[in-house]
N, C-alpha and C positions, 0 to 999 in steps of 0.2 A: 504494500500500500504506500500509499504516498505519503510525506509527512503531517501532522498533527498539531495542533497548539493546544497546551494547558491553561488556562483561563481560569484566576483565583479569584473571585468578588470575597473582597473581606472590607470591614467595617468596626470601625470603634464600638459603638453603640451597641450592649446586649444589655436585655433583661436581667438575667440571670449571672453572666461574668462580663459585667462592662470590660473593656479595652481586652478581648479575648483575645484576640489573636497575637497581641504583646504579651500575653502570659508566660515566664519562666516556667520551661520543660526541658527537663536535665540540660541546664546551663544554656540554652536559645531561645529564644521568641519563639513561640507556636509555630508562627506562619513561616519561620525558619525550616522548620521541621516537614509543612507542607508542600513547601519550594523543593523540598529538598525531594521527598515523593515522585513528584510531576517531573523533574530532572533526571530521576533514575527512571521512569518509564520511557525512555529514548525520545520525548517531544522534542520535536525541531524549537520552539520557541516556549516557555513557560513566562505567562501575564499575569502580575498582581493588579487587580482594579479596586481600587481604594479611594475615599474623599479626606483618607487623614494622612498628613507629612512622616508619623511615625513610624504607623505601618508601614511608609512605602521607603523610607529610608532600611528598616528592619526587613523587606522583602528585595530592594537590590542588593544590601549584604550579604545576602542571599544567594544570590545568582539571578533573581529573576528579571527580568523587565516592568518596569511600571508603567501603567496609568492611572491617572488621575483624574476621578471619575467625579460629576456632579454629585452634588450631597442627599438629594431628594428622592432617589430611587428608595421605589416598593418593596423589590425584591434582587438578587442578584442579579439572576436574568433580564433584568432590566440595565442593570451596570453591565454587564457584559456585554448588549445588545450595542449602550453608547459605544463599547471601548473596540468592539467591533466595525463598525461605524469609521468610525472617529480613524482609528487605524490603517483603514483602506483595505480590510480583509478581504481575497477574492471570494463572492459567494458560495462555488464550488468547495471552499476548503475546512477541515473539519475539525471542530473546538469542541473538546473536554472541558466539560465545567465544574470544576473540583472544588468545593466549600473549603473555606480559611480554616476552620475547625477537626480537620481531618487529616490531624499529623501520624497517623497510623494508614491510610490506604496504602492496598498492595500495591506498587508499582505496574507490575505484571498486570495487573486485572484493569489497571487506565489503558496500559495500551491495548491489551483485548479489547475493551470497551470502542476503542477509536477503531482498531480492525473490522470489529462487530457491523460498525454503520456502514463503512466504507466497502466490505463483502456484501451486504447483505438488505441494501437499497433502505426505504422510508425514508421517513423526516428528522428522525431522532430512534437514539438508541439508550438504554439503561438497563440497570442490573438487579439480577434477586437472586436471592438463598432461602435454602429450605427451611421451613420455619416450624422447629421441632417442640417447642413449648409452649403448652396451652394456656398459658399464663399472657406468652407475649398474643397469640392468635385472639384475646378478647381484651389486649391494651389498646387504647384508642392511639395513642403514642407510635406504637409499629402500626406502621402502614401496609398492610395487604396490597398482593392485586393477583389477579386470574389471568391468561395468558391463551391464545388457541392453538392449537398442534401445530400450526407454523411459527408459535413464537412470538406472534404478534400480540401485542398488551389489548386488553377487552374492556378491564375495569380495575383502578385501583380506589384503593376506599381504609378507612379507620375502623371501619366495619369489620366482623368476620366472616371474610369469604375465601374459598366459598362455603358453604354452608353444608354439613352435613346432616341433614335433614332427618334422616332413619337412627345414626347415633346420636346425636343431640338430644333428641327426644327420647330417649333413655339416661342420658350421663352424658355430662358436660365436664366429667374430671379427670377423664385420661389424657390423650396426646391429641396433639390438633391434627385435622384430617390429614392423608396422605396425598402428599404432591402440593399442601398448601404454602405460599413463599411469601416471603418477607422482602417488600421493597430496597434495594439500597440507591441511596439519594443522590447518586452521582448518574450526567446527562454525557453525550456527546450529541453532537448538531454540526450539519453545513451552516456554514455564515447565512445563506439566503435564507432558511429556514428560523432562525437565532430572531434574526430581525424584523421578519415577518410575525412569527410568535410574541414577541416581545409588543407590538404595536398593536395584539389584538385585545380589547375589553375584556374583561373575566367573565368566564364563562358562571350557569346558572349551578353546577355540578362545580365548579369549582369552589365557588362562595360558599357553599352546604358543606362541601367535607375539606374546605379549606386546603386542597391540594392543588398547585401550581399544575402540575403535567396534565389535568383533565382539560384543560384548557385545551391542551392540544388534541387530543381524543377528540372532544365534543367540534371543534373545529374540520375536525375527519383526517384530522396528521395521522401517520403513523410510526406507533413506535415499538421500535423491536426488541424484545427482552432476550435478556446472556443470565445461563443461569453460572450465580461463584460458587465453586466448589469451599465448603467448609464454613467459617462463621466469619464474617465482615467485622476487623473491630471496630467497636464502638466510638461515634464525633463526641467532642467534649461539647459539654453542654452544662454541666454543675460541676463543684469542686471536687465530688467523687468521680466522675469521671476524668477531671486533671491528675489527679491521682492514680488511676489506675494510666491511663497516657505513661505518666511519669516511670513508673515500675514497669508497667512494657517495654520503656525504650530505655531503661539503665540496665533491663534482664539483655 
């Protein structure tokens, strides 16, 4: 395949860990750690798109390339859609959009992920794992989705699907059904796709279950699912998960 760009939207501003992606992890900034991810997957160019000087000071120590994206964006996709834009990316070419928060992704599995689109046509491609605990299959947190025998994504949802109707209605406290998968939140996209996407309204299934990609479904994109083999670690998101970040990458 042809080459790839890695595309970081990160941001000062959290809820939960303001200034994240400046968070000390074993002795770097987070997004140090991210940079560093998206560079061992063989991308031709890795982009930190950010509205703050720290972060982006912190992401070309890094290695990476910065922009410097307006303040106002909704969502990532949205800053990457500018910085796509903004860059003169040829539409044909094809961006991985790896969250700042994900100083653990496999290497290996961004670049599948960009192979994935690039063999395998649609508009966008993303990934899932098997999703073996019934605990996570009825958190609204883990996002589901169901997939058709070609691969192609049908429906994802906070919901539990899909639904197993015959054991449910007996016991709800074993293992979640078989073949059910657990989204993981990492996209790849052609540029013309990225910014098309990006320009359209939320959809009415997205506002309901709050998930970005329906928008593209309900719009009639297509996106093709790659299943990962084994368990996807976990983005920081609260202190126990910096924590665990921490002792995965000092083991």
């Amino acid at each position: 395949m042809s080459g790839f760009t890695v595309a970081i939207p990160a941001r000062y501003g959290s809820t939960r860990l303001p200034g994240k992606p400046l968070l000390p992890l074993a002795g770097r900034p987070m997004i140090a750690h991210v940079v560093q991810r998206a560079l061992e997957a063989g991308a031709e160019a890795v982009v930190v798109a950010t509205d703050d000087a720290r972060i982006a000071e912190a992401a070309s120590g890094a290695g990476a390339e910065v922009f410097m994206s307006r303040a106002e964006h909704a969502s990532g996709t949205d800053r990457l859609a500018e910085c796509a834009a903004a860059l003169g990316w040829d539409d044909a070419h094809i961006v991985v959009n790896l969250q700042g928060d994900e100083p653990l992704a496999p290497p290996a599995a961004l670049a599948g992920l960009a192979r994935l689109l690039a063999d395998g046509g649609g508009e966008m491609a993303t990934l899932a794992a098997p999703l073996r605990h019934v605990e996570d299959f009825f958190d609204p947190n883990c996002v589901k989705l169901v997939r058709d025998e070609a691969g192609w994504a049908l429906y994802f949802s906070r919901a539990p699907i899909p639904w197993e109707r015959d054991r449910f209605a007996r016991d709800r406290l074993g293992l979640a059904p078989e073949g059910a998968l657990r989204h993981i939140g990492v996209y790849a996209y052609r540029v013309g796709f990225l910014k098309r996407f990006a320009a359209l309204p939320p959809a009415r299934l997205e506002r309901i279950e709050a998930l970005e990609q329906l928008r593209a479904l309900a719009a009639g994109a297509r996106i093709r699912v790659g299943l990962h083999a084994g368990d996807w670690p976990p983005g920081v998101d609260t202190a126990a998960d910096l924590a665990r970040a921490e002792a995965a990458l000092r083991a």
